[in-house]
N, C-alpha and C positions, 0 to 999 in steps of 0.2 A: 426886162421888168415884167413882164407881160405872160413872161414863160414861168414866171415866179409865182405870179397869184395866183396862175391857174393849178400851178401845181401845190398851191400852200393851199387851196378850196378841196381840190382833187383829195390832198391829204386830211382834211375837215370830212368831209365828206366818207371819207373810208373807214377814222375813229368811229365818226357815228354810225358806222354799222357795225363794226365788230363790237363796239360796249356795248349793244343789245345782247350780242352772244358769249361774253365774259360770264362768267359763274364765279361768286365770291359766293361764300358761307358764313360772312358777314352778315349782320344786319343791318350797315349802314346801307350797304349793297342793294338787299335787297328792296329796301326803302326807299332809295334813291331811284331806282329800275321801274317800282310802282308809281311813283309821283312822275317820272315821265309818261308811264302808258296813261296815266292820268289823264296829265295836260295836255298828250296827245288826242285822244278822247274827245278834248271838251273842245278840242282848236275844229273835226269835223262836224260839220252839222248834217249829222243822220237822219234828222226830219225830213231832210230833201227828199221828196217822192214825185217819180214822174214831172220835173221840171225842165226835161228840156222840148224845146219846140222843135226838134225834128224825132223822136223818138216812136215810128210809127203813127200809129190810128188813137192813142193813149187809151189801146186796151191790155196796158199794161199794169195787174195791178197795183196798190198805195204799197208803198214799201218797195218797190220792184228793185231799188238800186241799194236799199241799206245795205244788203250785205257787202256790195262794194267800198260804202263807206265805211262800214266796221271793218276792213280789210285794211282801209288806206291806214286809219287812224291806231291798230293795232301792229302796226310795220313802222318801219324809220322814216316813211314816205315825207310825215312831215316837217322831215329835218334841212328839206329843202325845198319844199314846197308846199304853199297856203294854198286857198279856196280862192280868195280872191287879191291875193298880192304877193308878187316877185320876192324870191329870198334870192335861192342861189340859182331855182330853177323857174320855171313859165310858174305863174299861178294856174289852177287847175280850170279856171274860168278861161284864161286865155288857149290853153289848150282846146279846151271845147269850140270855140270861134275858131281856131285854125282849122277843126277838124270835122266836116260831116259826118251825123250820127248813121255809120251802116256799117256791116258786119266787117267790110273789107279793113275800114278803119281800127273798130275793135281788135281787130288779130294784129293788124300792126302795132298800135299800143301797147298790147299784151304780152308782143313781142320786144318790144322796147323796154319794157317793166323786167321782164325775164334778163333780158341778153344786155341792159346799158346800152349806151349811145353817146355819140357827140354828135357835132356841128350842126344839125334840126335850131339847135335855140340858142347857141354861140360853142365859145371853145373848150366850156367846162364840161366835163363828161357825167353823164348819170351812174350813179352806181347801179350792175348789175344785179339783181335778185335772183340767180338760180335756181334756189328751195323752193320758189311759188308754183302751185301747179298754172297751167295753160289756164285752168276752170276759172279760179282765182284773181289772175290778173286781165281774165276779161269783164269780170263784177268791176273791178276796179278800174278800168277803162269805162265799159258803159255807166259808171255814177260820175266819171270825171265828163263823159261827153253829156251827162245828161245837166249840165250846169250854165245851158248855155242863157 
């Protein structure tokens, strides 16, 4: 039973990444494609700046992390994962508490964004993201660690 969910999540998890990459020439399509980057959008909050407490000396300046969150919220990121509560994956708050903010960590997460993963947060596996550059998925590690 056990091997079932994960793999009926696993399977959730996979649709919601390829229908970002579907192309219909529809227009319910593409309707549909914008009211999610939408609601995506509005679920991160990009105002976060320089909020976490281990993030250097905070002579980092206002804004320092948007781009990472304009990253999360324009990705599938949150089709499994909120700011501050559990869907399929950690909330990005809980991340940040697992994880001290320094560089080591950064490239592991970015690493994790790129390549997927299991068993870190149980037995559902994170969808891989290939297509994101290194640059990219370290914005979006340092706005996820800066959440703490």
């Amino acid at each position: 039973m056990k091997k079932m969910i994960v793999m009926l999540c696993a399977s959730v998890a996979i649709a919601a990444c390829t229908s970002n990459s579907n192309s219909g020439n529809t227009e319910d399509t593409v309707t549909a494609g914008e009211h999610a980057a939408s609601a995506r959008q509005s679920e991160v909050d990009t105002s976060i700046n320089n909020t976490g407490t281990n993030r250097g000396s905070g002579s980092e300046p206002a804004g320092a992390y948007e781009k990472g969150a304009q990253l999360i919220s324009s990705s599938d990121c949150l089709s499994c994962h909120k700011v501050d509560q559990k869907i399929v994956g950690p909330s990005y708050k809980e991340v940040a508490q697992k994880y001290e903010a320094n560089e080591a960590n950064v490239s592991y997460l970015a690493g994790k964004i790129i390549k997927g993963g299991s068993g870190v947060w149980g037995e559902i596996p994170m969808t891989p993201h290939p297509t994101l550059s290194e640059d990219d998925a370290k914005e979006m590690a340092n706005y996820i660690l800066s959440l703490k």
